[in-house]
C-alpha positions as CSV (number, residue, x, y, z in Angstrom):
1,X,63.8,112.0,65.6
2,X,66.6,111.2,63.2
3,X,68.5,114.6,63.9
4,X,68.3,114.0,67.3
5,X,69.6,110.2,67.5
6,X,72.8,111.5,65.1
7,X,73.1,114.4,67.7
8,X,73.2,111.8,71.0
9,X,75.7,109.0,68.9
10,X,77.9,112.6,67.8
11,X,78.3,113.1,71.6
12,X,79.2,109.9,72.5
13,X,81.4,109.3,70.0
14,X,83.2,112.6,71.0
15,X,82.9,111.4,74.8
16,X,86.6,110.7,76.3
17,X,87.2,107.0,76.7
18,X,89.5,105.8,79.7
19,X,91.1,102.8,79.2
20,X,92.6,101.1,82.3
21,X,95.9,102.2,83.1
22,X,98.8,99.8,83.6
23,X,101.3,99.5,86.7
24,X,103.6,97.0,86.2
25,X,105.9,95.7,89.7
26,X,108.5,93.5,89.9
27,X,111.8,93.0,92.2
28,X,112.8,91.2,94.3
29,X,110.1,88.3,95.3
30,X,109.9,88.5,99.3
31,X,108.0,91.6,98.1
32,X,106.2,90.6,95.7
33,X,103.4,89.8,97.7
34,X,103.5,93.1,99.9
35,X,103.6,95.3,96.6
36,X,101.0,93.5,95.2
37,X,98.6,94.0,98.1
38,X,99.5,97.6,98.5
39,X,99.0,98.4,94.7
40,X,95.0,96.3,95.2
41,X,94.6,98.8,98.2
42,X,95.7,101.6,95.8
43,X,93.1,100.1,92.9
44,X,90.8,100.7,95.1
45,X,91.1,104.3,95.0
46,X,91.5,104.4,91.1
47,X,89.4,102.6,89.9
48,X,91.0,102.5,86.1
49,X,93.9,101.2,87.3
50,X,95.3,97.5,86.5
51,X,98.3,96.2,88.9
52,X,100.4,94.0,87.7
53,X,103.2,92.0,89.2
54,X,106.3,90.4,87.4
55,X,107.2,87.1,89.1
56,X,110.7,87.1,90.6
57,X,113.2,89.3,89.6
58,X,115.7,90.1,92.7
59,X,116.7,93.3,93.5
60,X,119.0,93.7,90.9
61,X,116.7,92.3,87.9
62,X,113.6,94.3,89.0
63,X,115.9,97.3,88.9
64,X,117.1,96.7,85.6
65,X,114.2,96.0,84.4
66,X,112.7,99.3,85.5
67,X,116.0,100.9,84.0
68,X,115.0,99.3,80.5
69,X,111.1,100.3,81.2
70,X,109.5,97.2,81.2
71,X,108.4,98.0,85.1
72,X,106.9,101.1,86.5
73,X,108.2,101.1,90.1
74,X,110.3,98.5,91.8
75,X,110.5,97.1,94.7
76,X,113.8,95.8,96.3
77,X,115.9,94.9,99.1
78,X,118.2,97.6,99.1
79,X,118.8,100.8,98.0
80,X,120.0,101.9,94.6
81,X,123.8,101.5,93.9
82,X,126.0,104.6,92.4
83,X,126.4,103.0,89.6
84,X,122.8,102.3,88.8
85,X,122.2,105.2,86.7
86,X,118.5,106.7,86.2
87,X,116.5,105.7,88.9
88,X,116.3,106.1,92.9
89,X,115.2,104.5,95.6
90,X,112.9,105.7,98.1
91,X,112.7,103.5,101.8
92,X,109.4,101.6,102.3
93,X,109.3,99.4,105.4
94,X,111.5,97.3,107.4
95,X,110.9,93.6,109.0
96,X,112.8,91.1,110.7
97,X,114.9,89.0,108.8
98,X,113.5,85.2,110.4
99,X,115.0,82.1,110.1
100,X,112.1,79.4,109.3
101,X,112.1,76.0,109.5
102,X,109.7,73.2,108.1
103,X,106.6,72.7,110.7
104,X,107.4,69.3,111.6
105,X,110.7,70.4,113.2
106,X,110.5,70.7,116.7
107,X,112.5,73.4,117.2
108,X,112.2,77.3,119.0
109,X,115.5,79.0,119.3
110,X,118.5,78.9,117.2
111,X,122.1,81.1,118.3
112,X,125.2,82.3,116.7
113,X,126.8,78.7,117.6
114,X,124.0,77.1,116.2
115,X,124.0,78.1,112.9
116,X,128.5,78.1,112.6
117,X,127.1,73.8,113.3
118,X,124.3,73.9,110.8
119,X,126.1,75.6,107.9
120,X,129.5,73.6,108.5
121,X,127.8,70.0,109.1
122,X,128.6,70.0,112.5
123,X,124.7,69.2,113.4
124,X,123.4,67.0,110.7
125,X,120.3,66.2,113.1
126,X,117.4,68.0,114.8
127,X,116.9,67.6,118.5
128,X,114.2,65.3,117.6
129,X,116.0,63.4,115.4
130,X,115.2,64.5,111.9
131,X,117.7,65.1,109.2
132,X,119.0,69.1,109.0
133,X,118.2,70.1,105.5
134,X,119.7,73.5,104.9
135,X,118.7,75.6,102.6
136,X,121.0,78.1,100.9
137,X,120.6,81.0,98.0
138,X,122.4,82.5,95.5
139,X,126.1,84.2,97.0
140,X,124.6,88.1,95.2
141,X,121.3,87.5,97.2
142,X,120.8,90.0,100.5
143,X,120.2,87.6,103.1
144,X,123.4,85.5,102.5
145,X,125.2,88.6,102.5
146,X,123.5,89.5,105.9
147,X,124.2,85.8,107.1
148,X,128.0,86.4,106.3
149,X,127.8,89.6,108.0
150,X,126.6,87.8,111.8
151,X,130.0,86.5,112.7
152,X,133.3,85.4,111.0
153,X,132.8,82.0,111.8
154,X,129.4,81.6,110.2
155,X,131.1,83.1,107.1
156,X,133.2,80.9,107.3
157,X,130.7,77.5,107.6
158,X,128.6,79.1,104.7
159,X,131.1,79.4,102.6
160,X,132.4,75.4,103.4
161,X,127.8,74.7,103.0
162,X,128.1,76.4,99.4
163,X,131.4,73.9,99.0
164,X,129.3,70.7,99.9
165,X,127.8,68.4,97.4
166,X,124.1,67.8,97.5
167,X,123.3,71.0,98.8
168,X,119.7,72.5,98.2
169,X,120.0,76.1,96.7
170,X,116.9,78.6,96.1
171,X,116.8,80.5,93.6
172,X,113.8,82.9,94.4
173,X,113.1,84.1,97.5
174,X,109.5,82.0,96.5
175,X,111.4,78.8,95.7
176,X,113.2,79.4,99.3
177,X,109.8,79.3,101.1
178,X,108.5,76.7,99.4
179,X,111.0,74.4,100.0
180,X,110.9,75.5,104.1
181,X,107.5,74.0,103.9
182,X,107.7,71.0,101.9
183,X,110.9,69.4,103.1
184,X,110.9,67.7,106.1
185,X,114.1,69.1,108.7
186,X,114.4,71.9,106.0
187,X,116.0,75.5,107.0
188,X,116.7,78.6,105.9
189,X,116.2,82.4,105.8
190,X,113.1,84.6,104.7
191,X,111.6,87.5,106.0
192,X,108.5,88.1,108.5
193,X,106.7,90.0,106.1
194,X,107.1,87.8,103.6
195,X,105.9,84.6,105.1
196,X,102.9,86.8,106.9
197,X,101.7,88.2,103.2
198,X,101.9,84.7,101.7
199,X,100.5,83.2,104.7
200,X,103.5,80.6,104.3
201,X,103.2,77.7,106.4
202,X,106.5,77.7,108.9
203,X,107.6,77.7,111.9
204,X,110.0,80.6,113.4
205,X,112.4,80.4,115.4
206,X,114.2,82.9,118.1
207,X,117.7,83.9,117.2
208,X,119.7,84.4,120.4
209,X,116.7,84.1,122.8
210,X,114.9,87.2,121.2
211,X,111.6,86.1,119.3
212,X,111.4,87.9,115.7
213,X,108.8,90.5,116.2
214,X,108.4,94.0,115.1
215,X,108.6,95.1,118.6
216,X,112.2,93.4,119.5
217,X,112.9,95.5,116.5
218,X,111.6,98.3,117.6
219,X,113.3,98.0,120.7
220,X,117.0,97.0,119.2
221,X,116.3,93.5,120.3
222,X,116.5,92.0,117.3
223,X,119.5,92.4,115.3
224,X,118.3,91.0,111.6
225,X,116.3,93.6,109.6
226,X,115.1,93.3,106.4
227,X,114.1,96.7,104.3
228,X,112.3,97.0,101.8
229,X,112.4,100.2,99.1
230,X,110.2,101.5,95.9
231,X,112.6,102.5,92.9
232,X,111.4,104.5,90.3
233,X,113.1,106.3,87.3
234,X,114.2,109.9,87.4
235,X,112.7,112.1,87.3
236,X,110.0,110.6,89.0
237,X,106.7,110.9,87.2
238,X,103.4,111.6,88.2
239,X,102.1,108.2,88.1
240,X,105.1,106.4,90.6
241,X,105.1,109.7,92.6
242,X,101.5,109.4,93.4
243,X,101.6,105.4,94.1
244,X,104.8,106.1,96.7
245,X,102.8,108.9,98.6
246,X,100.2,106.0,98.4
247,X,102.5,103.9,99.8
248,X,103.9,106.0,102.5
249,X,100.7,107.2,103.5
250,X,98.9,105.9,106.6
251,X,96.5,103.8,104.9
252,X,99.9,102.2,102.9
253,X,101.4,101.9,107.5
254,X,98.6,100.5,108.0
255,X,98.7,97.5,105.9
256,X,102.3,97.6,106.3
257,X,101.8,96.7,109.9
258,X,99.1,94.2,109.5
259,X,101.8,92.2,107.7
260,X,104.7,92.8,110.4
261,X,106.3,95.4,108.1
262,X,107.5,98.9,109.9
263,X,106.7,101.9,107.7
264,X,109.4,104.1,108.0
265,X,106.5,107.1,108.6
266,X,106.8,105.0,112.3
267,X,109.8,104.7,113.2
């Protein structure tokens, strides 16, 4: 009876023993949320596996964090630069780049002309009367560089906005949002995906008369897209490979589209 109790504790001490394995995220933080959903959907599957999210890096940080290895796949809002040595980016989704405002503003459409008044304190008031409270980011973040890129003359009021006193300023695209929904007469930019994952409670607005859907940008409707992209080192391992076929698989469309995000396996 002895022998034969050594004999079972000899096999499983010899047994294999699987820890949980580790994928850390991070990036930029409109898709932090969307990653983070994606890698649950993927735990699913692998049922070892641990995701983990690293709160609000930008584009930039979560790719030189991943450089540095502290991440095991990034996720950004643009594709690596030429100088960014070691790593690659791979394209995710795409969504429409939405300007919010806070819910008590009764507002449905903003244009081109619209936004030159908000940004150079033409408009200080709402239709309804409440106070405009723009809300402006960092000058390196993507969506002011996509707001300078509308028109010369809204470059041109951002860049007198970013000269005012008082100003409010988001760091993270987190703090952004959060500020949309707690400031009364607040504005600013964010992304349909984003405020669909985070269930963030704003209101959208239609730029130019066209409603910020994925199909006006599927049709070409809608001119402001924001893409999303998974960056891994090079050469890719095994582990990041087989979360980005994950990813760009139809179960990874799937929720893509449930949170207004175009897989690029659609287009």
């Amino acid at each position: 009876m002895l022998a034969r109790l050594i004999f079972i504790l000899m096999l499983l001490v010899a047994l294999p023993v699987h820890a949980n394995e580790k994928m850390k995220f991070g990036g930029t933080g409109s898709g932090l949320e969307l990653v983070r959903q994606l890698g649950n959907l993927y735990a699913k599957q692998h049922k070892n596996l641990n995701v983990q999210i690293v709160p609000s890096l930008g584009s930039t940080g979560g790719i030189k964090a991943l450089q540095a290895g502290a991440l095991d796949l990034a996720i950004t809002a643009r594709p690596v630069k030429p100088e960014e040595k070691g790593v690659e980016s791979i394209q995710l989704c795409r969504t429409p780049l939405v300007f919010a405002v806070n819910p008590a503003t009764s507002i449905s459409n903003i244009n081109a002309g619209d936004l030159v008044q908000l940004y150079g304190n033409v408009s200080q008031t709402w239709p309804d009367g409440g106070r405009v409270r723009v809300v402006l980011r960092p000058e390196a973040e993507t969506t002011t560089k996509m707001l300078r890129g509308i028109s010369p003359a809204i470059d041109q009021a951002l860049t007198l906005a970013k000269a005012r006193p008082g100003m409010i300023m988001a760091v993270t695209d987190q703090d952004n949002l959060k500020v949309i929904q707690k400031t009364p007469g607040a504005f600013g930019l964010t992304s349909l995906a984003m405020v669909t994952a985070e269930q963030a409670k704003v209101q959208l607005v239609s730029f130019n008369g066209v409603e910020p859907t994925l199909q006006a940008l599927v049709q070409g409707r809608y001119p402001l897209v924001r893409d999303y992209y998974l960056v891994a080192r090079t050469p890719v391992s095994a582990t990041a490979q087989n979360f980005i076929n994950f990813a760009r698989s139809a179960k990874g469309a799937s929720l893509f589209k449930a949170l207004h995000c175009l897989s690029v396996e659609q287009r």
